[in-house]
C-alpha angles and dihedrals in degrees: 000000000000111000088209118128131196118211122196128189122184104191118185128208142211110211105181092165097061111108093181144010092259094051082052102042091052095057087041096055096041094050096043083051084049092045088051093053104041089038102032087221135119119253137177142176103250101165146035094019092154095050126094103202103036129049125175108209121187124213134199149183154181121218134135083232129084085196089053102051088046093045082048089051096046089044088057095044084051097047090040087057098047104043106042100036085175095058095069112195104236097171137001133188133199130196131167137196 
């Protein structure tokens, strides 16, 4: 039996200073690059693509430890929180495998 496990976060997100889907989708992809690099985990937009103010990102990653993988999801909720004080988490949702 594998001891992998396979975490996944879907964070969703409350922009009230985006005035267009450009102004959104650049925040949104530079903080998805900057998650990748400080996280090392896989993310994409899944929902509300089309909408300036919401964005539902998903999160994922790969670890033999259910802690770590929480201790991985709380970090990015933290850093998410810090470093973008205009993208308020409204809701956020964690599964592992």
């Amino acid at each position: 039996m594998s001891k992998a496990k396979i975490g996944f976060l879907e964070i969703e997100l409350y922009l009230p200073g985006m005035s267009s889907l450009k102004e959104k989708r650049g925040i949104i992809k530079s903080m998805r690059t900057k998650m990748r690099n400080k996280f090392n985990v896989a993310s994409a937009e899944v929902d509300n693509q089309d909408t300036w103010q919401s964005a539902t990102i998903a999160v994922t990653t790969v670890s033999n430890s259910n802690a770590r993988i929480h201790k991985t999801f709380q970090n990015v909720i933290k850093w998410i929180e810090s470093r973008y004080p205009d993208a308020l988490v409204t809701n956020h949702y964690t599964e592992i495998l």
